[in-house]
C-alpha positions as CSV (number, residue, x, y, z in Angstrom):
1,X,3.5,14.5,13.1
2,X,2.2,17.6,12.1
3,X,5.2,19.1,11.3
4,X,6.5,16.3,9.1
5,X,3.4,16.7,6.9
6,X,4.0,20.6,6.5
7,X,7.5,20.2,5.8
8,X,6.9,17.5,3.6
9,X,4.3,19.8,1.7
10,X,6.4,22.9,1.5
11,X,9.1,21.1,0.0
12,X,7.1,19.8,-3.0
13,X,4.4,22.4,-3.2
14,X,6.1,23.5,-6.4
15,X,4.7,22.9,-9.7
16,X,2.4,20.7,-10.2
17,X,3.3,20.3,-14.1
18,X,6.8,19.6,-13.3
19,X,6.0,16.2,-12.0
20,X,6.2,13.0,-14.8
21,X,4.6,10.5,-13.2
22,X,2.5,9.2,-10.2
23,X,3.1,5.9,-8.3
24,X,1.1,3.8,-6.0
25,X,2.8,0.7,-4.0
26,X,1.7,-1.6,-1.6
27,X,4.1,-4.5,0.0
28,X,4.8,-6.2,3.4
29,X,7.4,-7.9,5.6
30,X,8.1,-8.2,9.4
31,X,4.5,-8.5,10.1
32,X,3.6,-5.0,8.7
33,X,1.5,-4.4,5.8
34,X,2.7,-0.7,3.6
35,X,0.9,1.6,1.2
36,X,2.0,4.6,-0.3
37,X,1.7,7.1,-3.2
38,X,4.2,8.8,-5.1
39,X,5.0,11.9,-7.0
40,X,8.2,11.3,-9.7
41,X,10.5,13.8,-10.9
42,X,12.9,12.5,-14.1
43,X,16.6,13.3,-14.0
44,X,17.9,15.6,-16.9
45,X,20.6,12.9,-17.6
46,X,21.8,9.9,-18.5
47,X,25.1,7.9,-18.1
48,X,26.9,5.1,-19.5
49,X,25.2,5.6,-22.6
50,X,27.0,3.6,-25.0
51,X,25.2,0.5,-26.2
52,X,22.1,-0.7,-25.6
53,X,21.4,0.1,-22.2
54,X,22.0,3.1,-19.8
55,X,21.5,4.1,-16.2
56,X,18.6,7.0,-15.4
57,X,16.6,7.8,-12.4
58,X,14.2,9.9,-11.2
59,X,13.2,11.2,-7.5
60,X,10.2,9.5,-6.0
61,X,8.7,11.5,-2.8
62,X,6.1,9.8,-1.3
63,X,3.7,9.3,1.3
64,X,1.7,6.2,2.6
65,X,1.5,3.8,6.2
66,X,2.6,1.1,7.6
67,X,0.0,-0.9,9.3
68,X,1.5,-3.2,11.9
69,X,-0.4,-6.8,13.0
70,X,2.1,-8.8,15.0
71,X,1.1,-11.4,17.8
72,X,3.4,-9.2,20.0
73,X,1.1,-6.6,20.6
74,X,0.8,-2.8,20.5
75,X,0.3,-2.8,16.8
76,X,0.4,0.8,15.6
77,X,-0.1,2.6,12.3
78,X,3.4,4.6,11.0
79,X,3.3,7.5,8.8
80,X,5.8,7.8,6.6
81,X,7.1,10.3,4.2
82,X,9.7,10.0,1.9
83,X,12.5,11.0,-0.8
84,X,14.8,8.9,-3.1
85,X,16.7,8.9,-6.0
86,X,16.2,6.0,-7.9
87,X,18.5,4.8,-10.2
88,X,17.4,2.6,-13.0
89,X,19.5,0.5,-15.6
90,X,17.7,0.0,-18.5
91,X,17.2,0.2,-22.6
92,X,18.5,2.9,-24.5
93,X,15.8,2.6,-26.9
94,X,12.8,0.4,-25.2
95,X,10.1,-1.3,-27.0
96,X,6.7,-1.3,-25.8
97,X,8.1,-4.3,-23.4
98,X,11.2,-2.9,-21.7
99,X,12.7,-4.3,-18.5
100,X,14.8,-2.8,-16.0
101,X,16.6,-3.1,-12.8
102,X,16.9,-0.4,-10.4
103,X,18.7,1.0,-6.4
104,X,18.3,3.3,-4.0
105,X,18.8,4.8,-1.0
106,X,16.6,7.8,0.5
107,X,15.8,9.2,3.4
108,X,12.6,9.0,5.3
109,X,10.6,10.4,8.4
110,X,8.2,8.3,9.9
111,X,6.1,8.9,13.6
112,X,5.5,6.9,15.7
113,X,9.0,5.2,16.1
114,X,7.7,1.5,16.2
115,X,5.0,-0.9,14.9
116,X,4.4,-3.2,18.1
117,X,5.7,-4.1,21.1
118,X,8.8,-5.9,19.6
119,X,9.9,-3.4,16.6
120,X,11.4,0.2,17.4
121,X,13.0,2.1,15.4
122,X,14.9,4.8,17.9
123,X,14.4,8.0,15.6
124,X,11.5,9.2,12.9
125,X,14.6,9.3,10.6
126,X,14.9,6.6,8.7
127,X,17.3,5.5,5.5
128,X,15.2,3.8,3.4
129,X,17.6,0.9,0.6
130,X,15.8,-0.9,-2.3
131,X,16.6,-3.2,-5.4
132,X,13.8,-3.6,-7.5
133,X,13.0,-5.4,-11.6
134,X,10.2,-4.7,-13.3
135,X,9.4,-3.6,-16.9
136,X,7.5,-0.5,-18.6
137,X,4.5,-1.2,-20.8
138,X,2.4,0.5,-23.2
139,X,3.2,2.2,-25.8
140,X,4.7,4.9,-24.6
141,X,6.2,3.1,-22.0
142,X,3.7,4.9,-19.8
143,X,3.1,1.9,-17.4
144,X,5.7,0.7,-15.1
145,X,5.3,-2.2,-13.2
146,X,7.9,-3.7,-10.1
147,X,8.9,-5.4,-7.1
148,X,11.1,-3.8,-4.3
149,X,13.0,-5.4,-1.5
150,X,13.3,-2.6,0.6
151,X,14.9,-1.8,3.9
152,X,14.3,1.0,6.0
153,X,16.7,1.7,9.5
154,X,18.2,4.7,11.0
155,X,21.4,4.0,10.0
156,X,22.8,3.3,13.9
157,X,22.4,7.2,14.7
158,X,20.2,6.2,17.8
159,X,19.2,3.2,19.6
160,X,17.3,0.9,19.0
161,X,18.0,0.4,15.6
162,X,15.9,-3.0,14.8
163,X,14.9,-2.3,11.3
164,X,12.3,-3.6,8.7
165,X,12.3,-5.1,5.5
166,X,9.5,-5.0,3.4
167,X,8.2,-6.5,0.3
168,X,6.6,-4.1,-2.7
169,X,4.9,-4.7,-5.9
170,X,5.1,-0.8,-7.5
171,X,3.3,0.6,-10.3
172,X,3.9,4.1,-12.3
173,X,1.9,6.2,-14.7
174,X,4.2,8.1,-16.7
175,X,2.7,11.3,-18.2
């Protein structure tokens, strides 16, 4: 696990100004209870800009748990790292109430390869899907507050590929 924490450090130890935003998340699903924290990086660009609305994104790395507690047994604690583009529909010009709907689909590493005795995942890579709502408040549209269905499998590269699905409420401070 080592290894996935340096990697995942060298890869973002760039900096530190660069980043817009924070996030913090917590969710569950599959008897599994998830917490992480986020760095965001904006895209330079928009598209389908005509109208009111428009489609932008950002990356999201981030790092956090999941916390297994099944009747099954041989409930562990997964770490998990991760990076996704998000892609976001939303308003061209938001007021301080501005909604939005967003996708994704990252990649993740996570160690140990199951939660309990009845969940396995088959390799510490892991795609990791969403859909999400939620709106930005404030402002400045500084606050950013969501729910995520999420996902996560390896795709069928290595057996057993059981899969989770999770539940997230998501917040963001903009900077």
């Amino acid at each position: 696990m080592n290894k996935f924490i340096f990697g995942f450090l060298v890869l973002f130890s760039g900096n530190v100004l660069a980043v817009d935003g924070m996030s913090v998340e917590a969710g569950n699903g599959d008897a599994t209870d998830t917490t992480r924290v986020g760095a965001i990086w904006n895209f330079d660009r928009q598209w389908f800009t005509e109208g009111n609305w428009q489609v932008a994104g950002f990356w999201e790395a981030m790092a956090g748990t999941w916390r297994g507690h099944s009747s099954f047994g041989n409930n562990q604690t997964i770490t998990d790292l991760g990076m996704t583009p998000v892609f976001r529909l939303e308003q061209k010009n938001p007021t301080s109430f501005a909604p939005y709907l967003e996708g994704a689909i990252g990649f993740h590493l996570i160690s140990p390869t199951f939660i309990n005795a009845q969940r396995r995942f088959g390799s510490s890579f892991q795609f990791g899907d969403h859909v999400g709502a939620g709106v930005r408040l404030g402002e400045h549209q500084q606050f950013d507050l969501g729910y995520r269905f999420q996902h996560l499998s390896n795709g069928g590269i290595k057996k057993p590929n059981q899969g989770i699905n999770l539940n997230e409420v998501h917040f963001i401070y903009h900077f």
